[in-house]
C-alpha positions in Angstrom: -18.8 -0.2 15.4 -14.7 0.3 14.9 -12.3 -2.1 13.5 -8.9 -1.7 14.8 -5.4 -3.6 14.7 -4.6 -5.3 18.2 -2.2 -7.6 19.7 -2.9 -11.5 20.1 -3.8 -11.3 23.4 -6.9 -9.4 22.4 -8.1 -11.6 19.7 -7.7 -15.1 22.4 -10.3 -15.3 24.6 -12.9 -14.9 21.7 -10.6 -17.7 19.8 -11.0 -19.7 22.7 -14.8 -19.0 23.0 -15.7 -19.7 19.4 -12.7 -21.8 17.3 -11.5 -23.7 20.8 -14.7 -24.3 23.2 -13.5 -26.6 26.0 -10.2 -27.2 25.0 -7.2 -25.4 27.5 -6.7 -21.5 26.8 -3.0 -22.5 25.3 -4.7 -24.0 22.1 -5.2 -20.3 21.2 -1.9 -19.3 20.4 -0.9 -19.3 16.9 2.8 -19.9 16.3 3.3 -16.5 13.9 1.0 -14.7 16.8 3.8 -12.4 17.8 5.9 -12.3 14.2 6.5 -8.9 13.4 4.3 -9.3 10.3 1.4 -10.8 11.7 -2.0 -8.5 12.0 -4.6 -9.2 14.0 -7.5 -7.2 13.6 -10.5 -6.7 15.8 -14.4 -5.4 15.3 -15.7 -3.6 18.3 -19.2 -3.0 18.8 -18.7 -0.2 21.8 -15.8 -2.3 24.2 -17.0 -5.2 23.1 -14.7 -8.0 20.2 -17.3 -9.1 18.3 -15.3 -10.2 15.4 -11.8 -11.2 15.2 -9.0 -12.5 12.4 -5.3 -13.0 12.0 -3.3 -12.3 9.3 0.9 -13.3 7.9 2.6 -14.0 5.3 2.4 -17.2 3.8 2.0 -18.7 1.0 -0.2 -21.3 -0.4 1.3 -24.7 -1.0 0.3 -24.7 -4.8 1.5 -21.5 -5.8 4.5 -19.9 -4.7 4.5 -17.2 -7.2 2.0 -15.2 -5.4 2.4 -12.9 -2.9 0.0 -15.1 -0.2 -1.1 -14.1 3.1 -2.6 -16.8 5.6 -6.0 -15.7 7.1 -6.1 -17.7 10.8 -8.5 -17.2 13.9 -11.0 -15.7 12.0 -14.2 -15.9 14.2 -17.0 -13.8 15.4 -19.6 -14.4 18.8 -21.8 -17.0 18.5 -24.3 -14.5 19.5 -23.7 -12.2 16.5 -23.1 -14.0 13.6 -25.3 -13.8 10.5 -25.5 -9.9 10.7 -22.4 -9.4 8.6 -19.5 -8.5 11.1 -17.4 -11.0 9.8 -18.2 -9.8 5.9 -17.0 -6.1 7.4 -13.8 -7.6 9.3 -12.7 -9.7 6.0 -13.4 -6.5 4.1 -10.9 -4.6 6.1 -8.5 -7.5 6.1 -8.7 -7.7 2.0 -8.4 -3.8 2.0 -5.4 -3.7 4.3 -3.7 -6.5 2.4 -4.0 -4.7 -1.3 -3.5 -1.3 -0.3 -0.7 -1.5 2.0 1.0 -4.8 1.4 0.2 -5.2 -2.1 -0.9 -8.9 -1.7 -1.9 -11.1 -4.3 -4.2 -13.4 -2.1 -5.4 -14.8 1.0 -6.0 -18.0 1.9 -7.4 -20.1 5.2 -7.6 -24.0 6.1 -12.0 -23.2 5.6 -14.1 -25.0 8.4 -16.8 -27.1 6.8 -19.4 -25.3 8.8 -17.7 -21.9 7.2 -17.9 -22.7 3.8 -21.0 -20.9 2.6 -19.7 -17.7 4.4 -16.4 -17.7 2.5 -17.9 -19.0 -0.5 -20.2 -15.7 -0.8 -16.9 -13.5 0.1 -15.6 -14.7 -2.8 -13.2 -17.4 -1.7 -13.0 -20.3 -4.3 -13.2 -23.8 -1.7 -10.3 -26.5 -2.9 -8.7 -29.4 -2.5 -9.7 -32.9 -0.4 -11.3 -32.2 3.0 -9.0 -33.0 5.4 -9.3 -33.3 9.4 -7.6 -30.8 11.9 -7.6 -32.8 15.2 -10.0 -31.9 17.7 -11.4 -29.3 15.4 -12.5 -30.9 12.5 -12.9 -31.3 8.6 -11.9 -28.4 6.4 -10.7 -27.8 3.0 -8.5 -25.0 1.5 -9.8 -21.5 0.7 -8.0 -19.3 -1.4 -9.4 -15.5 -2.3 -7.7 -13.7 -4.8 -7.1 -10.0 -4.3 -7.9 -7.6 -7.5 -5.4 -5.1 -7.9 
């Protein structure tokens, strides 16, 4: 098992598989995808993604005096969740963000279905659920990085 940095077009088709299942291949493009700042980091177990997430620079609308980051796309194979993959990617994500951007914190629009995961991470869940069309009802998550 490897994590490593890789461009968007690694990270889509297992975006597609898990975050967009039956929806067209073009819902998998993120808008900052190909920003100069944007990281998109990849698990490997031998050849194969297993776990994927996205990270840029953004702030969270309720506090602009930290230095945010936006976690997007995070997602790992239906078949392998629940044995900590996406614990290890987030790790590396945090890890990247306070040692070599010198972040202040991270923050995601949190799936309803992924709330226990980032809740044990150590994300704090806030806000009114709100509905993503054709994706469905999340709530803000917001981790803040320890320096």
């Amino acid at each position: 098992m490897r994590i490593e940095r890789v461009d968007a077009s690694a990270v889509r088709p297992l975006r597609h598989k898990v975050l967009r299942p039956g929806q067209p291949f073009s819902t998998t493009r993120l808008d900052k995808d190909n920003d100069p700042e944007t990281v998109h980091f990849a698990l490997f177990s031998e050849v194969n993604i297993i776990s994927i997430a996205t990270v840029y620079p953004e702030n969270m609308d309720v506090d602009y005096s930290k230095k945010g980051y936006r976690l997007r796309g995070m997602a790992t194979d239906t078949e392998k969740q629940g044995f900590g993959y996406g614990t290890k990617l987030l790790d590396e994500c945090v890890r990247y963000l306070k040692n070599e951007l010198n972040a202040d914190c991270l923050w995601c629009n949190a799936r309803e279905s992924a709330f226990g995961f980032y809740e044990k991470f150590g994300f704090n869940i806030v806000g009114e659920m709100f509905e993503i069309k054709n994706i469905g009802l999340h709530k803000k998550g917001i981790y803040h990085i320890t320096t």
